[in-house]
Wavefront OBJ file of the C-alpha trace (Angstrom):
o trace
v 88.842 213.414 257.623
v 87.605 211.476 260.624
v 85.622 208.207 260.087
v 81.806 208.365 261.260
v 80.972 205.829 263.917
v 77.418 205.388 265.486
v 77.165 203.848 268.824
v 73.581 201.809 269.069
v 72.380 200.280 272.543
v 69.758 197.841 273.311
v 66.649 199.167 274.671
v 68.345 202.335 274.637
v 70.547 201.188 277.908
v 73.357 203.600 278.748
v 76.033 201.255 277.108
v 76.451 203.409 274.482
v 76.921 206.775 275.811
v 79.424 204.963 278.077
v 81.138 203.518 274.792
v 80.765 206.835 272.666
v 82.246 208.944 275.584
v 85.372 207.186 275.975
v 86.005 206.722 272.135
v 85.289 210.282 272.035
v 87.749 211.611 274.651
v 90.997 209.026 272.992
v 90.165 209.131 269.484
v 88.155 212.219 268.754
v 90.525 213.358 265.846
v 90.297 210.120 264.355
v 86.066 209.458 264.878
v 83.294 211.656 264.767
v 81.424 209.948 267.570
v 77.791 209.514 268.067
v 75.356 207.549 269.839
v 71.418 206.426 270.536
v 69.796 208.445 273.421
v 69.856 206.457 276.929
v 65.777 205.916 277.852
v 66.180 205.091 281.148
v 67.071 208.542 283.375
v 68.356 206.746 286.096
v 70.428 204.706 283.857
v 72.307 207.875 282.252
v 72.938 209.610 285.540
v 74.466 206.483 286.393
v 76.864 206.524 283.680
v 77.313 209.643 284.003
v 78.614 209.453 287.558
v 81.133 206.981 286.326
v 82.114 208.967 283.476
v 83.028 212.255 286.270
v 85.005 209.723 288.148
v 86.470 208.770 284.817
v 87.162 212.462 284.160
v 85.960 211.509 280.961
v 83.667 214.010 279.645
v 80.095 213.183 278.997
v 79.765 212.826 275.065
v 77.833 216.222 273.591
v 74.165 216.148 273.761
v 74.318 217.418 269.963
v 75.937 213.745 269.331
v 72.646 211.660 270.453
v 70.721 210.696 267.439
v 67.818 207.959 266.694
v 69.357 206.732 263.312
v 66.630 206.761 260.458
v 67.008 205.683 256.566
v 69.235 207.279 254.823
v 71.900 208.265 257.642
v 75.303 207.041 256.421
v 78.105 205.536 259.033
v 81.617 204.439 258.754
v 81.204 202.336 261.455
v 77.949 201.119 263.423
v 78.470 199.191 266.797
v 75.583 197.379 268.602
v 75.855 196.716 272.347
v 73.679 194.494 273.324
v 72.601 191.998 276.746
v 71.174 189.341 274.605
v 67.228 189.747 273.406
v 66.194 187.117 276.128
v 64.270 188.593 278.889
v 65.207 186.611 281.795
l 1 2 3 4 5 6 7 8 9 10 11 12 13 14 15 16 17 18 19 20 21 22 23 24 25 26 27 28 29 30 31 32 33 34 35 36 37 38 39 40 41 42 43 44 45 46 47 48 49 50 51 52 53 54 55 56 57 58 59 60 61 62 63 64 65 66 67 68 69 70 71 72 73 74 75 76 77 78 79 80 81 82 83 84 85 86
């Protein structure tokens, strides 16, 4: 069984669907990989793009969630820039 691991960026930046795709394309028998929704449009085309030159597939839109109470995780990783706006 593979271990459940959430993906959480802040201000839903693209960080984590850049995280959660690569994880996802190595390890995808091992993790069930998910991650937060990217906000910003321009930001997810982005990393998109560098995902296609990656040829690493874009993780499955079915694998974006907004966690809420009660969800249960194996693993949760934050990426964040720091909560200073500068």
């Amino acid at each position: 069984m593979s271990s459940r691991i959430l993906f959480l960026c802040a201000r839903d930046s693209s960080r984590s669907l850049l995280a959660a795709s690569m994880l996802a394309n190595t390890e995808s028998d091992r993790y069930d990989v998910w991650s937060t929704p990217t906000q910003d449009e321009h930001s997810r085309m982005l990393a998109e793009q560098v995902l296609q030159e990656q040829h690493i597939p874009v993780l499955i839109p079915e694998h974006f969630i907004q966690p809420t109470l009660g969800m249960r995780w194996d693993e949760g990783i934050v990426l964040c820039s720091g909560a200073a706006d500068t």
